[in-house]
C-alpha positions as CSV (number, residue, x, y, z in Angstrom):
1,X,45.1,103.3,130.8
2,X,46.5,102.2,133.9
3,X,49.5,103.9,136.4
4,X,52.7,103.5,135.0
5,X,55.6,103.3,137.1
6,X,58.3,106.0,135.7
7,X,61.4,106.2,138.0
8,X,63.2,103.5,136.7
9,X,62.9,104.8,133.3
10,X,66.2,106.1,131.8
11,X,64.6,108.8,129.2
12,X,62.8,112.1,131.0
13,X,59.7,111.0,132.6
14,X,57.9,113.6,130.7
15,X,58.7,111.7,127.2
16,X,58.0,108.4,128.7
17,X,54.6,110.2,129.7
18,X,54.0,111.5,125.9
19,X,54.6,107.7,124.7
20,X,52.4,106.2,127.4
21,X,49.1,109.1,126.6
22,X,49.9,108.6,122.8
23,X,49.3,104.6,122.5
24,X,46.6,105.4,125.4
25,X,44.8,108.0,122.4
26,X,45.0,105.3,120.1
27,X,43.1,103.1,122.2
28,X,40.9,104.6,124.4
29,X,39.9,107.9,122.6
30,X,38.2,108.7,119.6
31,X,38.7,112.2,117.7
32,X,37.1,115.3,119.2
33,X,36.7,113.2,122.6
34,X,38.0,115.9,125.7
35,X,40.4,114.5,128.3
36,X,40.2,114.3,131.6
37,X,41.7,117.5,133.3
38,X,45.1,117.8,134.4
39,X,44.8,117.3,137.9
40,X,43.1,113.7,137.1
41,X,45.6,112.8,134.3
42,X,48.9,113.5,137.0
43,X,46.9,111.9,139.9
44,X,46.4,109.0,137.4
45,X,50.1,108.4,136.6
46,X,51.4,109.3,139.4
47,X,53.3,112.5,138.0
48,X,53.9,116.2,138.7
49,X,51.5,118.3,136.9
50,X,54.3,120.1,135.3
51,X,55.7,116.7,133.9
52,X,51.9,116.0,132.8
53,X,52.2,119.7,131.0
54,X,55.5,119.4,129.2
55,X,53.7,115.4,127.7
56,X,50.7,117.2,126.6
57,X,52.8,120.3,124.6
58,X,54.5,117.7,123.1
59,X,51.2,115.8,121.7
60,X,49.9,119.0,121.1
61,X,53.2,119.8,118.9
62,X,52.7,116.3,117.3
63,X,49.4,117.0,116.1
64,X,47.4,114.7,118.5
65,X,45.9,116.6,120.8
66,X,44.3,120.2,120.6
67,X,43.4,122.7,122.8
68,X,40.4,124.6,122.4
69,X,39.2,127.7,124.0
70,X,36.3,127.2,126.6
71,X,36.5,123.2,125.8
72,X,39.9,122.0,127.1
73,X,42.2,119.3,125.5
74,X,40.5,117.3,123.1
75,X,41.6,114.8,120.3
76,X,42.9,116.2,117.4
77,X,42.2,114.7,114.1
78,X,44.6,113.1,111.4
79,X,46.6,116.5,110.1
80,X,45.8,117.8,106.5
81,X,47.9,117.9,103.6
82,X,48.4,121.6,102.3
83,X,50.0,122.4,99.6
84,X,52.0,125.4,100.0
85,X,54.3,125.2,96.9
86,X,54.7,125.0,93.5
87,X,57.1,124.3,90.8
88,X,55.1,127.3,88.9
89,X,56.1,130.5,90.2
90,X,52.6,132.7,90.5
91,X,52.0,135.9,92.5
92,X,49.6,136.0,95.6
93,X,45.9,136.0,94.0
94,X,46.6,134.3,91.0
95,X,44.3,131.7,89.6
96,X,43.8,129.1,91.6
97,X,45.2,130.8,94.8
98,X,43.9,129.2,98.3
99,X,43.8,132.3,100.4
100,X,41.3,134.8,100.8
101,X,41.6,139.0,101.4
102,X,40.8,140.7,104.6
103,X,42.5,143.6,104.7
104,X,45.2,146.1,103.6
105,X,47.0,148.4,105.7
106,X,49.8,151.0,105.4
107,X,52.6,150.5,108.3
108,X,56.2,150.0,108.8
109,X,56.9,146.4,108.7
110,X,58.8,144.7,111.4
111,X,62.4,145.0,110.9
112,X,63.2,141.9,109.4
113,X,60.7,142.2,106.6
114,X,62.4,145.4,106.1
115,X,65.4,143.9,106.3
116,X,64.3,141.4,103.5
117,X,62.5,144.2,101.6
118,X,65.6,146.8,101.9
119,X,63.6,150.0,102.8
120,X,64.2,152.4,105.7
121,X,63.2,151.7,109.5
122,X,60.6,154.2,108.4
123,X,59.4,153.4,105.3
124,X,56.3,152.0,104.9
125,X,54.7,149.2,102.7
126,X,50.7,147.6,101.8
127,X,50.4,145.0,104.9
128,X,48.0,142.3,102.9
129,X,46.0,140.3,105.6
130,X,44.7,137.0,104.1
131,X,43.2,134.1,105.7
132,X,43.0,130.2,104.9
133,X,39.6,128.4,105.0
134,X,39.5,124.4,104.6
135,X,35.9,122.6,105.1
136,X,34.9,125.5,107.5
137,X,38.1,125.3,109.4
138,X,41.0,128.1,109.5
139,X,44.2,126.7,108.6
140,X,46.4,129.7,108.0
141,X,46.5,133.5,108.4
142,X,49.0,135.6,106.0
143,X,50.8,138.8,106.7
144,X,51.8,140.1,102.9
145,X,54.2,143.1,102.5
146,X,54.3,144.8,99.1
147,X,56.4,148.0,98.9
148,X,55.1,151.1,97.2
149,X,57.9,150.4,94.5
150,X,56.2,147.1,93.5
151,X,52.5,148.6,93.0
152,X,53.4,152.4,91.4
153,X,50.1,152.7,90.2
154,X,47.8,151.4,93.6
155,X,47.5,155.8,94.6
156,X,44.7,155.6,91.4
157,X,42.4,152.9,92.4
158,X,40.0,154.2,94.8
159,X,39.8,151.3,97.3
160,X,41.2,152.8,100.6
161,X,40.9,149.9,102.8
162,X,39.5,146.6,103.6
163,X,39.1,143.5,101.5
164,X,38.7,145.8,98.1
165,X,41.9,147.4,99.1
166,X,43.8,144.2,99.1
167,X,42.7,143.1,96.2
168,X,43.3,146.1,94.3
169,X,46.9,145.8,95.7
170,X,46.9,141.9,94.5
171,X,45.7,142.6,91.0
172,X,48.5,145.4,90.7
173,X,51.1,142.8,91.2
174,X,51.2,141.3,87.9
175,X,52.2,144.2,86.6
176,X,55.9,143.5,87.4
177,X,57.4,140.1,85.9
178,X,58.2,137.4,88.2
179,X,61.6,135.8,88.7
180,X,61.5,134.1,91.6
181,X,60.7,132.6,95.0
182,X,61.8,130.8,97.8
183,X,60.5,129.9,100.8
184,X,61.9,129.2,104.7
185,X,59.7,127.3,106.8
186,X,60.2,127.3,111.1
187,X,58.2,126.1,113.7
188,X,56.4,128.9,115.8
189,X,53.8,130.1,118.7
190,X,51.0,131.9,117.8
191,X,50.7,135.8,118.2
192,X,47.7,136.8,120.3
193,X,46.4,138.6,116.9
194,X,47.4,134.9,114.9
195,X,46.1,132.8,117.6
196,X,42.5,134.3,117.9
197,X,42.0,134.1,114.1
198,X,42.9,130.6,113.9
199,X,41.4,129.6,116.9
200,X,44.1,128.2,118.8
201,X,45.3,129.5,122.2
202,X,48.1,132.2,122.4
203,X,51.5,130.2,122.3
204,X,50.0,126.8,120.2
205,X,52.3,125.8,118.1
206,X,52.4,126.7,114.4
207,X,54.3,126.5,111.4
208,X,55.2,130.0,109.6
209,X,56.1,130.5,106.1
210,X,58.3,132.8,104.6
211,X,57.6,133.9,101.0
212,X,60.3,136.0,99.1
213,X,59.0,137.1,95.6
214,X,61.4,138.6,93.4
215,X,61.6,141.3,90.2
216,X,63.4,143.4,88.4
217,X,66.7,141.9,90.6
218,X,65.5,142.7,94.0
219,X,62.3,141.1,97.0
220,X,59.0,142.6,95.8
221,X,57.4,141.3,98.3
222,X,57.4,138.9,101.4
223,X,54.8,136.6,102.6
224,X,54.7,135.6,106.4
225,X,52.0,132.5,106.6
226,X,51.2,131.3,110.1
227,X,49.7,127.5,109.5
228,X,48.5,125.7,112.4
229,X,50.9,123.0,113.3
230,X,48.2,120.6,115.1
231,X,46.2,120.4,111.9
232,X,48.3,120.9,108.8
233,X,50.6,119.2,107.5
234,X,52.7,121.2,104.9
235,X,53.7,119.6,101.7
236,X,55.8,121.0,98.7
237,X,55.2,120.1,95.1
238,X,53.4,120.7,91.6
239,X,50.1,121.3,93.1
240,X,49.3,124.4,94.5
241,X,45.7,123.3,95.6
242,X,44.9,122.1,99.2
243,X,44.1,118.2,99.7
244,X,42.5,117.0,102.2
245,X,43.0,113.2,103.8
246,X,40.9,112.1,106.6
247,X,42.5,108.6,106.1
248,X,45.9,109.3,108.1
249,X,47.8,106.4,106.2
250,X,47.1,108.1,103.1
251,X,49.9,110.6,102.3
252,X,49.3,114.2,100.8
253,X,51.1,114.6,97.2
């Protein structure tokens, strides 16, 4: 990885920069290996360490690189297919389902869940927490919001908070027939909150997914999934399962 002369190139020197580290990743690093720091990198190329920065965001957005807490910037490995949708229309906690209860709380949603859900600045819904496990690794965290209107019957079940709570919310869900979903899917940063269960740093990049369920003509409920965008790679199709391909020219169905 020698220094490459940039100010003749016509594109920003910060994308020539990102090409240059890329084929030097392919080449000269394997997975998990840490690179040299930033100071060494922009001595090495002859760069600003700002230019050096906005190169290595851009990896990091690519999925190449990662940066770890208390490690630095290491090599990331090829992305994982995850399936996020399905042809089959299911509630959250169905059969089958990926994701795994941590908590249920009580609180006004931000406004444009309650937007999406219709109730008052004031209202408050069930805030599911879920998490998404793959080999060990956290993929995805999950903010659910169920209005009181979608669960009438939750005030019997004596489960007031936690994991037990959620799931007594999830298994009241059924109740109501499903009609419908759709989802919206936008690149993100990670929420201090988001970013320290995934283990990423405050302001990686992610992917967030936004659920609508629908019954009886109106949104039951509203999923917000934050996946990590340096690992995952989101695919939509018949299979609701997660698969997993360490080969990156295989291609996640």
């Amino acid at each position: 990885m020698g220094t490459t002369q940039l100010e003749s190139v016509p594109e920003p020197k910060y994308w020539h920069l990102k090409t240059v580290l890329s084929e030097a990743l392919d080449s000269e690093f394997s997975v998990g290996e840490i690179l040299p720091n930033e100071r060494d990198l922009a001595a090495r190329f002859g760069v600003a360490r700002a230019t050096l920065r906005q190169a290595l965001e851009q990896l990091e957005l690519e999925g190449r690189l990662q940066r770890r807490r208390g490690v630095g910037t290491t090599v990331a490995p090829p992305r994982m297919g995850v399936a996020v949708g399905s042809e089959q229309h299911t509630w959250p906690g169905a059969a089958g389902d990926a994701w795994q209860p941590v908590d249920c709380t009580v609180a006004v949603p931000p406004p444009a869940v309650a937007g999406i859900l219709e109730t008052g600045r004031t209202e408050q819904v069930h805030t599911v927490r879920r998490s998404r496990v793959t080999h060990g690794q956290p993929v995805a965290a999950e903010l659910l919001y169920i209005p009181d209107f979608s669960v009438p019957d939750l005030s019997a079940i004596d489960a007031p908070s936690g994991a037990a709570r959620a799931r007594a919310v999830l298994r009241e869900l059924p109740r109501l027939e499903l009609e419908g979903q759709d989802r919206a899917v936008e690149l993100g940063s990670a929420r201090a909150e988001d970013a320290k269960e995934l283990d990423r740093l405050p302001g990686a990049p992610v992917l967030v997914v936004t659920t609508r369920f629908f019954a009886e003509g109106r949104t039951a409920a509203v999923s917000v999934a934050t996946y990590r965008a340096d690992t995952c790679r989101l695919t939509f199709g018949d299979s609701g399962g997660v698969e997993i391909h360490h080969d990156p020219e295989r291609r996640a169905s």
